[in-house]
Every structure is written in structure tokens, then in C-alpha cells.
N, C-alpha and C positions, 0 to 999 in steps of 0.2 A: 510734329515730333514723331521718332520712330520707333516705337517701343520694343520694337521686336527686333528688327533684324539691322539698326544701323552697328550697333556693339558688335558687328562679329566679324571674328577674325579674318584672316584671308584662309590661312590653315586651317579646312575642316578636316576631322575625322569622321569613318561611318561605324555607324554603332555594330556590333556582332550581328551575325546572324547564325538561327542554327538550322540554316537549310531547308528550313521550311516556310515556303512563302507565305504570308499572310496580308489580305487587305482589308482596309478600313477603308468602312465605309460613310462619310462625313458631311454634315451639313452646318453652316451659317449662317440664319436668319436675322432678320432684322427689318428696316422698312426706311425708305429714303427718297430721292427724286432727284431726278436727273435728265438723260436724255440719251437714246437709242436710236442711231446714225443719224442725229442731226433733228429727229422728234422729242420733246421732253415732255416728260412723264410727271404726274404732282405723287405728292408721296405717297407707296404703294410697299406693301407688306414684299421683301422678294425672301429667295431660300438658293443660297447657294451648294451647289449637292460638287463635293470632289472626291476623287481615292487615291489611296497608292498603298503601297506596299512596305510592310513596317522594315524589314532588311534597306529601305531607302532612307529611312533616319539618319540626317545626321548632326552631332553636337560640334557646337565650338567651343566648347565652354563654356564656364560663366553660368550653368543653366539655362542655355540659350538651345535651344534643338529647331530643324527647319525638316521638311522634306516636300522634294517637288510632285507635282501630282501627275498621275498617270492619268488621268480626265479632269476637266472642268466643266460645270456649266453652270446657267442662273434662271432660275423663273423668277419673271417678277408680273406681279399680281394683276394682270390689264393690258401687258404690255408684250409680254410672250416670253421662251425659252429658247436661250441659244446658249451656245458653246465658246468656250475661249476658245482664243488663239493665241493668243500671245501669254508665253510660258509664266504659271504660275505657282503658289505655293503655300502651305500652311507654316507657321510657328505658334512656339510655347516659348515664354519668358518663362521661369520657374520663377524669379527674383521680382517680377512684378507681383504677384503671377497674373498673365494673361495669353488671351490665346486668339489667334488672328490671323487674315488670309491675306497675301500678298503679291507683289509680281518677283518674277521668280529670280530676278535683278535685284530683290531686296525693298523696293518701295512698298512700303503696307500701302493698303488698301480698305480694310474693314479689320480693327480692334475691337476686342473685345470676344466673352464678357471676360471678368477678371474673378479668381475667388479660390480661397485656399485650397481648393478639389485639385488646383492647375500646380501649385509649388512641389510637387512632385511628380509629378507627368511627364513621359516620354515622345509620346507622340505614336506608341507602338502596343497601345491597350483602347478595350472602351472607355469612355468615358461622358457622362451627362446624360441627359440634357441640363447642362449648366446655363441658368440665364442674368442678365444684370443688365446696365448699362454701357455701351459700347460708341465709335466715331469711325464715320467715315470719312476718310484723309486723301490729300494725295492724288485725286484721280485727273488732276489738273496738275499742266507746270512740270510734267511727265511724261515719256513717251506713252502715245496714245494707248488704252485698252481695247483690242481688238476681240471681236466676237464674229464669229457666224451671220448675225443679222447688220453687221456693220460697229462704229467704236461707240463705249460707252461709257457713259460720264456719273458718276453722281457726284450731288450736291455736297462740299464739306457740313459736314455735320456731327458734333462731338455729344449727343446725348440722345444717342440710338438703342431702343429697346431689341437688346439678341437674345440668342439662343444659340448655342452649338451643341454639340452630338457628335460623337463617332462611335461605331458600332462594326463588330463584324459580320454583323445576319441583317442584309442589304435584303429587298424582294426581291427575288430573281423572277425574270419573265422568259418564259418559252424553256422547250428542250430542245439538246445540242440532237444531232445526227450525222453521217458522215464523216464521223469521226475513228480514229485520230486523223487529222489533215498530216500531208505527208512533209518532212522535218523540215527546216529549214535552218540558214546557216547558223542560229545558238545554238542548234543543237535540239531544238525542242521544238512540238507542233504548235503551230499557231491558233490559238482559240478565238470566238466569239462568244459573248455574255449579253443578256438582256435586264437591264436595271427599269423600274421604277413600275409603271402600271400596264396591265393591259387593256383596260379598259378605253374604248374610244373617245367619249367623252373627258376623259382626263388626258389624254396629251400626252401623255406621259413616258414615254419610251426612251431609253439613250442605250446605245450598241454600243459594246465595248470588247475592243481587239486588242490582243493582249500578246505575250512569248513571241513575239516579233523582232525582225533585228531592231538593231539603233539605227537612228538619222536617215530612217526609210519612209518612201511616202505610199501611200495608200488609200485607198477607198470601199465603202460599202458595197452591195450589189442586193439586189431584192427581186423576189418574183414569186407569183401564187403557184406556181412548179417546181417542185423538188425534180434533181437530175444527178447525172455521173457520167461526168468528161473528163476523163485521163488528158493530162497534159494540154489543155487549150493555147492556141495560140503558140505552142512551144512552152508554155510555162511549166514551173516544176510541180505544178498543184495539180488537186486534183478540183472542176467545177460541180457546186453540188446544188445547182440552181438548174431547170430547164424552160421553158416557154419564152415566153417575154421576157429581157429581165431587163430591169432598169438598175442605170448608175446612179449615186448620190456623188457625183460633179460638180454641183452649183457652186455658186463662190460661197469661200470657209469651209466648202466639205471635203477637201480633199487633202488629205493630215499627214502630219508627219509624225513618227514614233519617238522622234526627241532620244533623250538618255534614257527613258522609262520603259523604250520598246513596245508601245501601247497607244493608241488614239481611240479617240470614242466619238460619238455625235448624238445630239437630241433632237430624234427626228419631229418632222411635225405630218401626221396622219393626213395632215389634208393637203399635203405635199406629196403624196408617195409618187416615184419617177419609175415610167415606163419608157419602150421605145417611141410610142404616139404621143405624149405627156403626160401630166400629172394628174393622179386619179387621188380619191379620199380613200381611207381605209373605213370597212363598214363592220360593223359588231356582225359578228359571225363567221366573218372570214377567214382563212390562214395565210401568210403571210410567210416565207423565209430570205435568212438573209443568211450573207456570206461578205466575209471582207477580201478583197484582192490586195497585194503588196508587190514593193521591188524587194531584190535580193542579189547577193552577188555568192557565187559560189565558184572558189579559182581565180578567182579575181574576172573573170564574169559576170555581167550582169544579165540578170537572170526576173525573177517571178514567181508566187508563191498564192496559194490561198488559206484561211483559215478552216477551220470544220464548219458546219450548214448549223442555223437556228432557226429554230420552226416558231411564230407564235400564231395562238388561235386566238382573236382579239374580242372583246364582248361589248 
């Protein structure tokens, strides 16, 4: 059954904004088993971490609000942390009330928890950590859930102990530099963000590129050199990476901005890609990154980069 998003209309509307963008930042926990690219997993605590930007809200009515996420990704407990790919999304029933993460097509995926906090909720404030009873639905009988580490399945299961959270004071990792990056066709310069830890031991990193055009693809870039290259390649950016620098290429890292103009990746430290290969990241090191993009400008296809982010990792 779908509690959230089968009731809604074809006619959305999006809710106002007043110009000032704001993001939540949101997790979904819970704990379940399944199987990741063809491995399964026995039941293991995961935390689903996504964001978007509350001006992307939008209602059908009915107390029904959805909006799609500008990143996804999932750790789960044993088994590791990847990244969606295949477009997803959060809802709020008000008339249940419950709140729940889904494919962006409408099939939920993780309900829950439900409780009178949610019958008036937008989807465009904090809210929780709310916890209860929640199900895992749907991940079968579905087009496949695609991730970074390959598709992933969990077990149906209707009596899932969650938690959700949204918040707007996410931990930011590292400082911007090289900035502003120089505009690109919204209008506006292209950013990169650093969510979750720096510490090496925790894993925990996910880049997040953002004021980007739509339905553009792109990639990260990283190197222990900071640099300044006017127009590489012919592109319109500027590069603010020098030495070695490694692409994040592999398969699933190479993203598209979608409607949200935004892709992110959870990297894994003991992956980092140079031109010789993959090295670990060591406590005490620094570390910058930069995303590269298409672009069309004149109806040109063209090239852009974001601003530089520096982290010193521990």
C-alpha cells in the first residue's frame, strides 16, 4: 500500500518561495536486510542522509507535499555507503500523518515514522527526531533501485524501528577557496559543499555541487594541490586543483544535475583516484576538490567548474 504518494494528483503545484533558498538537511533511519549488487546483508541498523531545497516543495493537495532530493545516499551498518541514482524523494501525508522516502516516480520505499508532529508539516522547516514504527515496501516488483555500489534491494518488512530528522545546521566539512567560480548559464556560480565527517576513520565525506544548470552531467576532481588555470581545455571555468589530480569516473560517479541542478557523491577515503590509482586518505592530510560540468551557453556546448574545497582530514 502507498501511503504517501499513490493519492496524488497529476496537477502539482509548488509551494511560494520568498527567494531565499534554504536546505534541509535529512535523515531516515531504520534497520532492515536485503542485498547490495547481488550480496545480502542480515539485518543491519542503515541511515538514509538526503537534501533539497525547501522552494522545491511541492503540494497536491489533500495534505499530501513531496519534494525531490538534490542528493541521496545510504549507509548501512557492515555493508558500506553509496549514493543513489536512480531519482528519488521524500513525502509528508499530513492526513495520515506520516513521513517517508520514495522513488521519485512515486513508489515509496521506507514509511514511516507517523505521529501527530507530521499533521501539520510542510516539508520546508525542522523537524524531529521523530521516532515510531515504520515498513519497508516496494523494493521488489519495481524498477530496480540503483546505487553507486550497484542495485539494492531490502527485505519487505512492515515493523521497522525509524527515526527521521530534518534539520538546517547539517556539519559542514572543509573551506570553500577559489571562489566565486566564474557564472555559468543560471546565472549563478557553481558551488561545492562538504557534508558529514572528517575524520578518516568514519568514512564519512559526501561533496555536494550545487547552482548548476539542469539535465547536466558532471564529475568531481581531487588533488593534494591547490592551483589556478584560466579556462582549461577551452572551458569556461576556471581549475582550482594543480599536481596530480584524479577524476571520480568509476561507475555511478558520474551524475547528472536532474531538475535540482545539483549531484553529490559519498566518497570512500580508501578510494581516493589519482592519475597512477587509488591511494587512502591519511589523518593529517589535505585534500581539495572541485567539480567539473557541461554547459551550454548560445546554444553552445561549452564547460564550467565549481569553486575549490579544501579538507584537512584527521
Amino acid at each position: 500500500m502507498q501511503l504517501g504518494l499513490k493519492a496524488l494528483p497529476l496537477a502539482l503545484f509548488a509551494l511560494a518561495s520568498n527567494g531565499i533558498a534554504q536546505t534541509l538537511f535529512v535523515t531516515h533511519e531504520g534497520v532492515g536486510s536485503g542485498a547490495l549488487n547481488g550480496v545480502a546483508f542480515a539485518a543491519s541498523p542503515f541511515t538514509i542522509t538526503c537534501t533539497w531545497d525547501v522552494a522545491a516543495v511541492q503540494s497536491g493537495g489533500g495534505g499530501i507535499y513531496t519534494v525531490d532530493h538534490a542528493a541521496a545516499s545510504i549507509d548501512i551498518a557492515g555493508v558500506g555507503n553509496v549514493t543513489f541514482s536512480t531519482p528519488t524523494r521524500s513525502f509528508n501525508n499530513q492526513g495520515g500523518p506520516i513521513v517517508g522516502f520514495s522513488r521519485a516516480t512515486g513508489a515509496d520505499l521506507f514509511n514511516g515514522p507517523s505521529g501527530p508532529a507530521l499533521s501539520g508539516w510542510t516539508l520546508a522547516s525542522p523537524i524531529g527526531p521523530l521516532t515510531g514504527t515504520g515498513s519497508l515496501i516496494q523494493w521488489m516488483g519495481f524498477a530496480d533501485v540503483m546505487t553507486s555500489g550497484g542495485v539494492l534491494v531490502f527485505n519487505t518488512n512492515l515493523n521497522v524501528p525509524c527515526t527521521f530528522t530534518a534539520s538546517f545546521n547539517p556539519i559542514h566539512v572543509g573551506s570553500s577557496y577559489c571562489g566565486p567560480a566564474v557564472i555559468n548559464s543560471t546565472g549563478s556560480s557553481g558551488t561545492i559543499s562538504g557534508m558529514g565527517s572528517a575524520a578518516v576513520a568514519s568514512n564519512d565525506l559526501t561533496l555536494v555541487a550545487s547552482n548548476l544548470p539542469l539535465n547536466s552531467f558532471g564529475y568531481f576532481l581531487t588533488s593534494q594541490a591547490q592551483g589556478l588555470t584560466l579556462q582549461p581545455g577551452g572551458s569556461q571555468g576556471v581549475l582550482c586543483l594543480g599536481g596530480s589530480i584524479g577524476r571520480y569516473v568509476g561507475p555511478g560517479q558520474i551524475q547528472n544535475t536532474g531538475a535540482a541542478g545539483a549531484f553529490s557523491l559519498l566518497l570512500s577515503l580508501t578510494q581516493t583516484p589519482t592519475p597512477t590509482g587509488f591511494v587512502a586518505v591519511a589523518a593529517g592530510e589535505t585534500w581539495n576538490f572541485q567539480a567539473w560540468h557541461r554547459d551550454a551557453v548560445g546554444g553552445v556546448a561549452v564547460s564550467n567548474f565549481t569553486d575549490g574545497l579544501t579538507v584537512t582530514f584527521q
